[in-house]
C-alpha positions as a Markdown table, in Angstrom:
| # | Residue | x | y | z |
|---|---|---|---|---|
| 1 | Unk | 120.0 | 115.2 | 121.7 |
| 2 | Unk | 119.1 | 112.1 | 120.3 |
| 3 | Unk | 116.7 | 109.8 | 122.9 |
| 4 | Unk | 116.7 | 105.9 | 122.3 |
| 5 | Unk | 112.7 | 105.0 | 122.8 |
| 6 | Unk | 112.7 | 101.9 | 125.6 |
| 7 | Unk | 109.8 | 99.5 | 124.9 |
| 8 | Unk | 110.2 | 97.7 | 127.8 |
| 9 | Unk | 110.0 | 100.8 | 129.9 |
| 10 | Unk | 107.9 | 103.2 | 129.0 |
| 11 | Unk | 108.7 | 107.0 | 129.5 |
| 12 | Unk | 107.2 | 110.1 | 129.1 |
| 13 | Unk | 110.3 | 111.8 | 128.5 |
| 14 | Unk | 110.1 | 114.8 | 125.7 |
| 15 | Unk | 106.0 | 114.0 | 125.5 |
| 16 | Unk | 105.3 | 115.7 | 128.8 |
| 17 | Unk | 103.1 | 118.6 | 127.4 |
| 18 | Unk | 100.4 | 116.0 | 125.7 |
| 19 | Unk | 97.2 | 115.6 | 127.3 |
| 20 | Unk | 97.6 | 112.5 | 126.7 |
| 21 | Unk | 101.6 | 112.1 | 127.8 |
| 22 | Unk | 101.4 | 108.3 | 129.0 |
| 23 | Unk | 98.9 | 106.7 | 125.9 |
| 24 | Unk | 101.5 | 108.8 | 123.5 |
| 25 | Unk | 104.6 | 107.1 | 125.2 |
| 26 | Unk | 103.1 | 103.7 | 124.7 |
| 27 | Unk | 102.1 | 104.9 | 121.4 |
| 28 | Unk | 105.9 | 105.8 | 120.6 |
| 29 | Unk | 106.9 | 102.6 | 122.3 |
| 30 | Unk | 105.0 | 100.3 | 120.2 |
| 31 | Unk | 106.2 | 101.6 | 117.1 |
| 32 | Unk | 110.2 | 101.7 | 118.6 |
| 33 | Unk | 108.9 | 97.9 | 119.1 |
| 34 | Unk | 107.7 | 96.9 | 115.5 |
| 35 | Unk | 111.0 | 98.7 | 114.1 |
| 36 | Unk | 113.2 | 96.6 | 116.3 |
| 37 | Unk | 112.2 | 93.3 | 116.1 |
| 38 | Unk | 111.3 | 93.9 | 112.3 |
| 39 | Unk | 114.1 | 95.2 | 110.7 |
| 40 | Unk | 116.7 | 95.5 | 113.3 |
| 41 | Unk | 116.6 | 98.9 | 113.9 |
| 42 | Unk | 117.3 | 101.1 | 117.1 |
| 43 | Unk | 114.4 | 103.9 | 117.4 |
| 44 | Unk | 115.7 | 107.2 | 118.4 |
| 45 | Unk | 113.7 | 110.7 | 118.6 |
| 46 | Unk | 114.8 | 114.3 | 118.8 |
| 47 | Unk | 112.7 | 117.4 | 119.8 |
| 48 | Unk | 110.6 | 118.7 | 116.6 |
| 49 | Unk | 113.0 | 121.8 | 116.7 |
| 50 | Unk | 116.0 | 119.9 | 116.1 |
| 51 | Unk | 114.4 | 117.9 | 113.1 |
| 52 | Unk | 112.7 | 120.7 | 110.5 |
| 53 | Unk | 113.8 | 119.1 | 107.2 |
| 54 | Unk | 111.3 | 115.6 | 108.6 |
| 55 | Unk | 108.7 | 117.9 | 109.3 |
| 56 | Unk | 108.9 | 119.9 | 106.6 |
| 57 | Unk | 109.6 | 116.9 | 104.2 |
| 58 | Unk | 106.0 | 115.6 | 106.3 |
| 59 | Unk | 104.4 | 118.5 | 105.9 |
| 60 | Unk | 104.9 | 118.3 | 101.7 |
| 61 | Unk | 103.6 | 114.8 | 101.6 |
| 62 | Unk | 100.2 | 116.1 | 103.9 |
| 63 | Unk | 99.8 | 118.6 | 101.1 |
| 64 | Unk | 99.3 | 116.1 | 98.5 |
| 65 | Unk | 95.5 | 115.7 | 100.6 |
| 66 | Unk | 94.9 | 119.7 | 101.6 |
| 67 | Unk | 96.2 | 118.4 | 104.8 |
| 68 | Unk | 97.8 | 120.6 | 107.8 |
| 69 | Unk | 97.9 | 118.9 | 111.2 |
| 70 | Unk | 96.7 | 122.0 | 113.4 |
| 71 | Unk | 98.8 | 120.1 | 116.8 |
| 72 | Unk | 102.5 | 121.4 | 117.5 |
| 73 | Unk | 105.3 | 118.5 | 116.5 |
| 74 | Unk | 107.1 | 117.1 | 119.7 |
| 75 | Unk | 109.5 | 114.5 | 118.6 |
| 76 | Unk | 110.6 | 113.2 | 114.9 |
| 77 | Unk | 112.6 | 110.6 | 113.7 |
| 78 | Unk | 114.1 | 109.5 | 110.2 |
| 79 | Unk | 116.1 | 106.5 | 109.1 |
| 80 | Unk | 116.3 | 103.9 | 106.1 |
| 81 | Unk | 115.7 | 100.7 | 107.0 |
| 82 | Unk | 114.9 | 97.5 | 104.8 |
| 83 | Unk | 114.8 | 99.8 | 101.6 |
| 84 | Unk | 112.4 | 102.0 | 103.4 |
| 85 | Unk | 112.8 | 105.4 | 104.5 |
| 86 | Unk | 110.6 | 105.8 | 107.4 |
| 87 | Unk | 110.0 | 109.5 | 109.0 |
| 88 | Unk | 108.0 | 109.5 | 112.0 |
| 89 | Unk | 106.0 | 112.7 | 113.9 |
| 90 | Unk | 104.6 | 112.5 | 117.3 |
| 91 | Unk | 102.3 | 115.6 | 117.8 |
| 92 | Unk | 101.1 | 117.0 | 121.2 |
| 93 | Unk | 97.7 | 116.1 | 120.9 |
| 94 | Unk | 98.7 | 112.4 | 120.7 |
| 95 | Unk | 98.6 | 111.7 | 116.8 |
| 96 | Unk | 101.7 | 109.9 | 115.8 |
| 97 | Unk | 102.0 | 109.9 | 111.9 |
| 98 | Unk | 104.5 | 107.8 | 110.4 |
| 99 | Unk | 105.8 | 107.9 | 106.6 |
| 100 | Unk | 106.8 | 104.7 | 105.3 |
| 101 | Unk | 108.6 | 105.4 | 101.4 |
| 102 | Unk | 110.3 | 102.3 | 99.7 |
| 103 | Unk | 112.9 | 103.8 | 97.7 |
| 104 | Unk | 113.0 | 101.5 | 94.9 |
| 105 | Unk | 110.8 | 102.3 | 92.4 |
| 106 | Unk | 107.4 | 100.8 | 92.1 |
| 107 | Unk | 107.5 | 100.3 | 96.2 |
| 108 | Unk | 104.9 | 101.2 | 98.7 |
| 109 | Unk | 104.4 | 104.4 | 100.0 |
| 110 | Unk | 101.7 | 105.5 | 102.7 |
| 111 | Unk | 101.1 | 108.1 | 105.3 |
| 112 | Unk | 100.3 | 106.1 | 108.3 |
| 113 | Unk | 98.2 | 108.0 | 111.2 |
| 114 | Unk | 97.9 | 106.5 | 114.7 |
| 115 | Unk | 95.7 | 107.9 | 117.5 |
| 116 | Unk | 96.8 | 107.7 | 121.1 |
| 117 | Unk | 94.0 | 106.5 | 123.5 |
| 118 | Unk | 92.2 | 109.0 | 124.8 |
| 119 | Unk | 92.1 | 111.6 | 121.9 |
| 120 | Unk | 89.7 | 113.0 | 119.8 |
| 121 | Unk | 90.2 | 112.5 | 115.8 |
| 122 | Unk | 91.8 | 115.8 | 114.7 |
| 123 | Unk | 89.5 | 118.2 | 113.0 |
| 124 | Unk | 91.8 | 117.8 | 109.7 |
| 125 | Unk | 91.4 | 114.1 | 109.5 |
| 126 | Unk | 87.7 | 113.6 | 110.7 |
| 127 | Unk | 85.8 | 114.1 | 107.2 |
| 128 | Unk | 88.5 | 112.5 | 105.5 |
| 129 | Unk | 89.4 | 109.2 | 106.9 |
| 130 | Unk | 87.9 | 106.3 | 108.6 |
| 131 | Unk | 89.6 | 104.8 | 111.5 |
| 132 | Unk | 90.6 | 101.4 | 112.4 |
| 133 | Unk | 91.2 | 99.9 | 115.9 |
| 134 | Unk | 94.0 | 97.9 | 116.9 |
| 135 | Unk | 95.1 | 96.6 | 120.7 |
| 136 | Unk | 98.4 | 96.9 | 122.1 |
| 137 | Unk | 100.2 | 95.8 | 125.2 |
| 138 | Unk | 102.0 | 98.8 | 124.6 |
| 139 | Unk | 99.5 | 101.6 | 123.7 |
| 140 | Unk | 96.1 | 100.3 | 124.9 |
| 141 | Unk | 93.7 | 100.9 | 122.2 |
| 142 | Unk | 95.1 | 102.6 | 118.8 |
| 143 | Unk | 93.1 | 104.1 | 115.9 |
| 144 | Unk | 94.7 | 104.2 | 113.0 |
| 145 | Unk | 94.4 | 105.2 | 109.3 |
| 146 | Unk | 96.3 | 106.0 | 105.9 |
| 147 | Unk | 96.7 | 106.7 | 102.4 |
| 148 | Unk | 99.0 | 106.0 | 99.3 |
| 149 | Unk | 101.6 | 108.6 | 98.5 |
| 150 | Unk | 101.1 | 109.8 | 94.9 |
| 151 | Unk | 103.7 | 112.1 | 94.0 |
| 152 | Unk | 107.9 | 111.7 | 94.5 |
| 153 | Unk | 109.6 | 112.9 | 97.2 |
């Protein structure tokens, strides 16, 4: 069952089992925010079990940099939008990875990684990426990192 992501009141709902439920659910919120106002698009989840072919499909790209995200998937999300398919993962441990692939040819294509405040940097992405920090009504204080998609998918 699809859940339509308020950013004006934010919920825990589907994110309960994070140790870090309420930065997560800002987290989500923020990015249900950017979506809307940027390219007009309503920001829906489901529950990781009702969405395999995103996370599979996310867990391909990850490969291309030896990378397996060790948390268990809670909600995913994908939709084209503006020429872009975008596929988002919000894990338990409060990592929110997003997938942004232009479709025409030549477009940008990254692997976006957000940290919810409050959580350590994963294991899996500590030796391999530096991370940035962003504020956000929304999400308090976000961390944040990425790389360019090299293969086609």
């Amino acid at each position: 069952m699809p859940y339509l992501v308020d950013f004006t009141e934010v919920s825990t709902v589907g994110l309960e089992s994070s140790p870090v439920a309420e930065a997560l659910a800002g987290l989500r919120a923020n990015e249900a925010r950017y979506i809307t106002n940027k390219y007009g698009h309503a920001f829906s989840v489901v529950p990781a079990d009702e969405a395999p072919e995103v996370i599979d499909r996310v867990a391909r790209i990850l490969a291309e940099r030896d990378l397996v995200i060790a948390s268990r998937p809670l909600e995913a999300t994908e939709f084209e939008a503006g020429g872009i398919r975008f596929s988002y993962v919000f894990y338990e441990s409060g990592l929110a990875l997003n997938v942004m692939y232009t479709l025409e040819a030549g477009g940008k294509r990254a692997v976006g990684f957000k940290l919810s405040e409050g959580m350590d940097v994963p294991q899996e992405l500590a030796a391999k990426f530096k991370f940035a920090r962003q504020r956000s009504k929304l999400a308090g204080e976000i961390r944040g990192s990425f790389f360019v998609i090299k293969g086609e998918y």
